[in-house]
C-alpha positions in Angstrom: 40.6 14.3 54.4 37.3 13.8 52.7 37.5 9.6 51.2 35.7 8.9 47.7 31.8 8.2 49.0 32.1 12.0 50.5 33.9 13.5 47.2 31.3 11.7 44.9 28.4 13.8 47.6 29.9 17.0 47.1 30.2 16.6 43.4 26.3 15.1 43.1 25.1 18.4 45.2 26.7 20.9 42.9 24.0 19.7 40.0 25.8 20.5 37.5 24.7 20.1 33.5 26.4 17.3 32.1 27.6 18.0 28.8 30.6 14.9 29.3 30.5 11.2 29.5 28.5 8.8 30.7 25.6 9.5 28.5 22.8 8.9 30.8 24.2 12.4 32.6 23.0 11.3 35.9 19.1 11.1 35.1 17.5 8.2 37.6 14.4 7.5 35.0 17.0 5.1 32.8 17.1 3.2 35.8 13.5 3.1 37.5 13.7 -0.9 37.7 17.3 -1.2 38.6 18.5 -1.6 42.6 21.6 -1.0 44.3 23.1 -3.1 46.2 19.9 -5.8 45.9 20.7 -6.4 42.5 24.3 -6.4 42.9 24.7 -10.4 42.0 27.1 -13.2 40.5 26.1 -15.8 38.4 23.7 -17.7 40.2 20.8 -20.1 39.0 18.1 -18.6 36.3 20.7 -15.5 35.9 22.6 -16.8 33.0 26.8 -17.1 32.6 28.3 -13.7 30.9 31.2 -16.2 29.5 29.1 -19.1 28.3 25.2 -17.4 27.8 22.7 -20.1 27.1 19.9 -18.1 28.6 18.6 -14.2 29.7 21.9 -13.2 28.6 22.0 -14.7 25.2 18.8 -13.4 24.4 19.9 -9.6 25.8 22.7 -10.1 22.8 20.8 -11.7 20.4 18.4 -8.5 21.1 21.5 -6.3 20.8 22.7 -8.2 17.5 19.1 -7.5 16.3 18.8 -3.5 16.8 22.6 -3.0 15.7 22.0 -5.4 12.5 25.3 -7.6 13.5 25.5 -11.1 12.9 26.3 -10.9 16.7 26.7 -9.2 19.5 28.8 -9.4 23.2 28.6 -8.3 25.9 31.8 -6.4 27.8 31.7 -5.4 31.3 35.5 -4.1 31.1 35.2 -0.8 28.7 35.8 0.0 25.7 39.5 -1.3 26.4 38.8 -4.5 26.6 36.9 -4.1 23.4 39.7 -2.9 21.8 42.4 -5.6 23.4 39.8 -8.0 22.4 39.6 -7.0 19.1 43.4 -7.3 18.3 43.7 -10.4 19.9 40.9 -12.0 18.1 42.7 -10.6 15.0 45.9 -11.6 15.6 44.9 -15.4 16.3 44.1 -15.7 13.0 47.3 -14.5 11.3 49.3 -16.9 9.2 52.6 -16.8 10.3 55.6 -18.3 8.2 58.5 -20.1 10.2 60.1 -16.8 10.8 57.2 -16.1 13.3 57.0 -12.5 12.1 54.2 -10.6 14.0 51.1 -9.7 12.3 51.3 -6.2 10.7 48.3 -4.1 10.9 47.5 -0.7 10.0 46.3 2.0 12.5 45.6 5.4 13.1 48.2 6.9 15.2 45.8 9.2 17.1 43.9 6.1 17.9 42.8 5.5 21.7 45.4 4.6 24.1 43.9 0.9 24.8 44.2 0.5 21.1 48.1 0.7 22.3 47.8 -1.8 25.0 46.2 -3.8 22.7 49.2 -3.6 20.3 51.2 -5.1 23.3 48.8 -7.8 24.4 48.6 -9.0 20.7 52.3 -8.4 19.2 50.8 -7.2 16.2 53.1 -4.7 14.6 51.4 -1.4 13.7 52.3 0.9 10.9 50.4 4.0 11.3 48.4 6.1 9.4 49.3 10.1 9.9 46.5 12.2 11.4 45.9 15.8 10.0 45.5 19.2 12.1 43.2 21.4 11.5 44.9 24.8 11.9 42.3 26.8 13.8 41.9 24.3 16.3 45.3 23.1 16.5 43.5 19.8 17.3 44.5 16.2 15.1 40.3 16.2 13.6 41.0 14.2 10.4 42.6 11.5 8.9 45.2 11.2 5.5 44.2 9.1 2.9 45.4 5.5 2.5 44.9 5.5 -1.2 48.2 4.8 -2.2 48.6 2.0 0.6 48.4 -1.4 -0.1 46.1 -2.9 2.2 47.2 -6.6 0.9 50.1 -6.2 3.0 48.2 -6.3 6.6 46.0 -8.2 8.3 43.5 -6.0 9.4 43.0 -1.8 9.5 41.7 -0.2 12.8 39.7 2.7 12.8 38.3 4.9 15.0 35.0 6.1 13.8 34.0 8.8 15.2 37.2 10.4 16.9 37.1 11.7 20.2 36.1 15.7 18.5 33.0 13.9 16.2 35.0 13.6 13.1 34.6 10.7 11.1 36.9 9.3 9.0 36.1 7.9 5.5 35.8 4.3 6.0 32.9 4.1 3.0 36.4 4.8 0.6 38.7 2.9 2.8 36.0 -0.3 3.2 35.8 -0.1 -0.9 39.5 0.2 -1.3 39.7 -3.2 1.1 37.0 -5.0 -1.1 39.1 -4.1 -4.4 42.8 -4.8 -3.0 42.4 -7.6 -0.3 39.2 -8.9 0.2 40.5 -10.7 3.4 41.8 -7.9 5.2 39.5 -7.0 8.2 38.8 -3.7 9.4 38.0 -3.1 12.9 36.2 0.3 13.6 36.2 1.7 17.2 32.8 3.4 17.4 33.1 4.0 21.0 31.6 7.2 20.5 29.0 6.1 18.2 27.0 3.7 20.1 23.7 5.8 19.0 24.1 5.6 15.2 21.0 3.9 14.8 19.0 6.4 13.4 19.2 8.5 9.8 20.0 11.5 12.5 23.1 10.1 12.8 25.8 9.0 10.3 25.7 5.4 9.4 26.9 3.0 12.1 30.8 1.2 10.6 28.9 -2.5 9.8 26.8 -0.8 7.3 30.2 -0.1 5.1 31.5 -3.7 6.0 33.1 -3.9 9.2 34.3 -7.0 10.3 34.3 -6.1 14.5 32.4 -2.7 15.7 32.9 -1.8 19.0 30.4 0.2 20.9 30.9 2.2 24.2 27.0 2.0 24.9 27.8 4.3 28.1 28.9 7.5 26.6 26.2 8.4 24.5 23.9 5.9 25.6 22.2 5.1 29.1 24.4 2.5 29.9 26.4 2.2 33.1 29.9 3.7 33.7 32.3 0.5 32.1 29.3 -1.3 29.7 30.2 -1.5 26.3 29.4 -3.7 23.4 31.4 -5.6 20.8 29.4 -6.4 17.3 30.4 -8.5 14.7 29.7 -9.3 11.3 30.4 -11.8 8.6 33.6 -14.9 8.9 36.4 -13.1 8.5 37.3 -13.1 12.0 35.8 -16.4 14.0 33.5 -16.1 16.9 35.2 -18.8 18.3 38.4 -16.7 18.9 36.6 -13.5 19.6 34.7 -15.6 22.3 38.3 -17.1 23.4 40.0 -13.6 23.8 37.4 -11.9 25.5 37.0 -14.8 27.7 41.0 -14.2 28.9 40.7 -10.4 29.2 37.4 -9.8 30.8 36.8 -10.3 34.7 35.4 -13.5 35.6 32.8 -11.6 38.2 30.9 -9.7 35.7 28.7 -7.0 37.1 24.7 -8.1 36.7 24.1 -4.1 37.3 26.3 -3.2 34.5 24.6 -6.1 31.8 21.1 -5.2 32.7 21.8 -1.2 32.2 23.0 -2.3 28.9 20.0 -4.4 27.9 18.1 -1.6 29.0 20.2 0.9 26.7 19.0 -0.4 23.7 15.7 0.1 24.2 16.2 3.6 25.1 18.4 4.0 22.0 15.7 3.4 19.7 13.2 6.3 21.5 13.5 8.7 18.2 11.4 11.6 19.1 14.3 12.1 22.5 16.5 12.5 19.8 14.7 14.4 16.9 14.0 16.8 19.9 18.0 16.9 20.9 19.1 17.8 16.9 17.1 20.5 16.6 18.3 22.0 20.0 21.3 21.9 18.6 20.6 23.4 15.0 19.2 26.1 16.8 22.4 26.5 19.1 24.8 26.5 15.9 22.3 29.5 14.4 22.5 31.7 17.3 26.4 30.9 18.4 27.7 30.5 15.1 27.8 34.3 14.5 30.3 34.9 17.5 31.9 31.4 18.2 33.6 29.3 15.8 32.3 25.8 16.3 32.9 22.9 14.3 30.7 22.2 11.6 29.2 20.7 8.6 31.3 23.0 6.5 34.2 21.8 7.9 33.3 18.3 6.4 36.0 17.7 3.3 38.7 19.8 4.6 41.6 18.6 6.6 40.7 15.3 6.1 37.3 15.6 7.9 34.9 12.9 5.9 32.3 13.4 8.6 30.4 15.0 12.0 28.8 13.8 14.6 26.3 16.7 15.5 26.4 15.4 19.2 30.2 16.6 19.9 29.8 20.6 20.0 33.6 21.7 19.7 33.4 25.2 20.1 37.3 27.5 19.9 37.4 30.6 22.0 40.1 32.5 20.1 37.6 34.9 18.3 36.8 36.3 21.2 39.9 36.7 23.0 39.2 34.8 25.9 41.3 31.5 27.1 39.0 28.8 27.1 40.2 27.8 30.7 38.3 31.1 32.0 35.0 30.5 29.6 34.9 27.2 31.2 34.9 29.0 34.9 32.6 31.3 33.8 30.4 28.7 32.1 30.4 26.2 35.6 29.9 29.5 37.6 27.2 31.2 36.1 24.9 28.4 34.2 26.1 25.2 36.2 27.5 23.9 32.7 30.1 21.1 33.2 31.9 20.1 30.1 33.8 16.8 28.6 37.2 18.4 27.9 39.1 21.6 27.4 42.5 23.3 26.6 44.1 26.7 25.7 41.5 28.2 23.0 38.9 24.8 22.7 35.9 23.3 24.9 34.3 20.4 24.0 30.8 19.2 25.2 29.2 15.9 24.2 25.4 15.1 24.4 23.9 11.9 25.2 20.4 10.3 25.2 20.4 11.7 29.0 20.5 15.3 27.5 17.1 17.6 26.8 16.1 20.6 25.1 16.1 22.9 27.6 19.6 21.9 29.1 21.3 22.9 25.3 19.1 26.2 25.5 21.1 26.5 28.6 24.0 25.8 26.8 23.3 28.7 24.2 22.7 31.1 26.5 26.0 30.3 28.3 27.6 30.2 24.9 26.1 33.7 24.3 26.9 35.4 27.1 30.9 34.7 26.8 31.3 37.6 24.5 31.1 39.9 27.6 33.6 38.6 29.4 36.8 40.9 29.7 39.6 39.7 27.5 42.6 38.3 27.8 46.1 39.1 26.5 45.9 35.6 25.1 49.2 34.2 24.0 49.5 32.5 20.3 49.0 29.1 21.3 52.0 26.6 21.0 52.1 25.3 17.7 51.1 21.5 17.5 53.6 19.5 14.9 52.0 16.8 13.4 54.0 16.9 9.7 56.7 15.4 11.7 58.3 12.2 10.2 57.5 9.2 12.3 60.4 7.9 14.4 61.3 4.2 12.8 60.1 1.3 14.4 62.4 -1.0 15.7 60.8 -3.2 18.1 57.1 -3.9 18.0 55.2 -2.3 21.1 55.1 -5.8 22.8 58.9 -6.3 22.5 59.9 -3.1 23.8 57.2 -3.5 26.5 58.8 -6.6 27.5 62.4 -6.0 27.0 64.7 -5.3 29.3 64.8 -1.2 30.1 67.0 1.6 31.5 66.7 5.1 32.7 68.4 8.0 30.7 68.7 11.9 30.9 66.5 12.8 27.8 69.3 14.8 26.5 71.2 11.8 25.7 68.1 9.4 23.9 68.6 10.1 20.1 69.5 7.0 18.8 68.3 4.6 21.4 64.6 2.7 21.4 62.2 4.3 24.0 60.7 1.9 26.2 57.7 3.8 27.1 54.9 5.9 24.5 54.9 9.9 25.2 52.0 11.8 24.0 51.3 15.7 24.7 48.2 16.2 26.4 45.4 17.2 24.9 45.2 15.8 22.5 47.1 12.6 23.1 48.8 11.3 20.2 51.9 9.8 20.7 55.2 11.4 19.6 56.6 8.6 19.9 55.3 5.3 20.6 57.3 2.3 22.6 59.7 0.3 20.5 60.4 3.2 18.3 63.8 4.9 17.6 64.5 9.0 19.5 64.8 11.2 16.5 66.2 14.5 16.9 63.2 16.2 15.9 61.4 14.1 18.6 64.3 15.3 20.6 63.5 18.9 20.2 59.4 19.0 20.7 59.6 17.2 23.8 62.1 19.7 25.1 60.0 22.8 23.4 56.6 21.3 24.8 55.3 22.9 28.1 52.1 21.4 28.3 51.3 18.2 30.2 51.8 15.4 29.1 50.3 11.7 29.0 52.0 8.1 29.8 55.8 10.2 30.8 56.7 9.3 33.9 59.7 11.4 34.4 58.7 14.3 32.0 61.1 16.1 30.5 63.8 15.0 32.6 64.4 10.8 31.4 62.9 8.6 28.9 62.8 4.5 30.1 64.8 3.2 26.6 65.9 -0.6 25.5 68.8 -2.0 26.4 70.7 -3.6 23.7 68.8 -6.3 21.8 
């Protein structure tokens, strides 16, 4: 059997195109001054302390606060997930709680990211969700329904994810005003993992500029930032550094990776190199003019419908149904014939995402690939299983941390309406829970996990038993 080292070889020697995360897509020039394993260190003397930076590294996040425009900037060697966790726990530390000890509430989108989950456990904040919408040629979860009739006075904070996984932004300019009128103490904490390059007036505003209390930055999958760097900014006294510094400091590893901080240092300089990406757009431009005709990809006229505020021109979502080809063979073809190697597929949609790593000539590539799936043979494509997302949400009645921690059983799914899962099921793509841990089996929750055929993500017995709560 071939171990990891060899697997990694095989994969390197295929040169593929990378149109999926990390961002750097494999080029060594983002990298020139960094070496493996020499520079593979701990903290030792003139290198600076990730958890208590006084020197180089203080200055690499003052230089980061700087180019983002926070009041400050840290540094996270643990993902985006830890950003997230870290974010929630900062929040929740400074909740006012009455002698009841009720959990913070907060409000989140449900198709946010699964760490946002975790971080719903590691905080005990108590969620109440905001729907997603579907948009129905894509059968995919792209937008976002409004919060206008929510009262935002009622929560501690509101977590966004800006942009979602497919580029599309939601409106936080509206929601950020709505916050300001309502309950100017309310923080909103925007996950712009996938925006770590709005910097530019390419690019849609970055979240501070509408007021965002804590921005979190994924500098590695649009950036040149190692695999695992990510940034967390923050801006104005809503949420104390102190307990941001505190939470981080009990989530993130204690052996930070010096490889991992200087590719992120570096990351930010190569962010700001505007002709790379002025060159990139108008690859792209040209790539929606040609492909357009024959392809539908998502668009700028798709902004305002289906709850779609925004787009992110560096996510190409293109859907295959037009031509009558299952997007699992256009990928084949695609990897086959022009070594294209995308983020993420399904039935009748394939996404590819750009980075700063990206050129010219590699979307060219891209077009002509795109181009050339109109002559491919085509399928007897079934309709694709209808996605249910006007479902009521199942009630809550446990937070995610008390059903995490509560005492669980194993039961034939058949027999689960009624009961409080103990674990969160989400079809896959596109991985929004059905049902979230803590939260009561509906019957109509019932029948779409029974219906649904696809895989499946976070199910460990799929299908067959659900973990629920015992009695509580």
């Amino acid at each position: 059997m071939l171990n990891l080292g060899h697997k990694l070889l095989q994969y390197e020697a295929q040169k593929l195109i990378s149109f999926h995360t990390p961002g750097h897509k494999g080029k060594a020039e983002f990298f020139t001054d960094l070496h493996f394993p020499d520079q593979d260190l701990t903290e030792l003397p003139g290198l600076d302390m990730l958890h208590s930076p006084a020197g180089v590294i203080a200055q690499a996040q003052d230089r980061a606060a700087a180019v983002y425009q926070s009041d400050a900037s840290f540094y996270l060697i643990n993902g985006a997930t830890v950003g997230n966790q870290g974010m929630f726990m900062a929040l929740a530390g400074t909740g006012k709680r009455g002698e009841d000890l009720q959990p913070p509430k907060v409000l989140v989108e449900r198709q946010s990211h699964r760490s946002v989950f975790s971080a719903l456990v590691l905080s005990g904040c108590e969620p109440e969700y905001i729907p997603s919408v579907v948009h129905p040629e894509f059968g995919l979860p792209l937008g976002l329904k409004s919060i206008a009739e929510v009262d935002l006075g009622e929560f501690l904070g509101v977590h966004l994810t800006y942009p979602g996984y497919y580029g599309t932004l939601p409106d936080l300019e509206t929601i950020a005003a709505q916050r300001d009128r309502q309950a100017a103490q309310v923080s909103i904490l925007v996950d712009q993992a996938h925006g770590s390059h709005y910097l530019s007036p390419l690019f849609p505003k970055g979240a501070l500029a509408y007021g965002a209390d804590l921005v979190l930055c994924s500098t590695h999958k649009t950036l040149s930032a190692l695999t695992q760097a990510a940034m967390l900014h923050v801006q104005g006294s809503r949420i104390p550094w102190s307990a941001i510094k505190e939470a981080l400091e009990l989530l993130q590893s204690s052996s930070p990776s010096y490889l991992l901080m200087a590719s992120l240092e570096r990351a930010v300089e190569h962010a700001l190199e505007s002709r790379r990406w002025e060159l990139l757009h108008e690859a792209v431009q040209e790539l929606h003019h040609r492909v357009g005709g024959s392809l539908r990809i998502l668009n700028p006229q798709d902004v305002g419908t289906y709850g779609i505020a925004g787009l992110d021109w560096t996510k190409i979502m293109i859907n295959t149904q037009r031509l009558g080809v299952a997007a699992p063979r256009c990928v084949e073809h695609l990897r086959k014939s022009y070594g294209i190697d995308p983020e993420l597929w399904d039935d009748k949609n394939i996404l590819f995402l750009l980075g700063i790593g990206n050129t010219p000539e590699e979307v060219e590539i891209l077009t002509k690939g795109l181009l050339s799936l109109a002559s491919l043979n085509k399928d007897v494509v079934a309709s694709p299983e209808e996605i249910v997302c006007e479902i009521p949400l199942p009630p809550a009645r446990l937070t995610p941390r008390q059903a995490y921690f509560a005492r669980k059983r194993k039961l034939p799914l058949a027999e689960s309406v009624g009961h409080i899962v103990g674990e969160s099921i989400s079809p896959y793509p596109p991985g929004i829970p059905w049902i979230v841990m803590g939260e009561e089996m509906t019957p109509e929750i019932l029948e779409l996990l029974t219906r649904h055929k696809g895989r499946w993500q976070g199910w460990e017995d799929a299908g067959q038993g659900v973990w629920i709560v015992e009695e509580v």
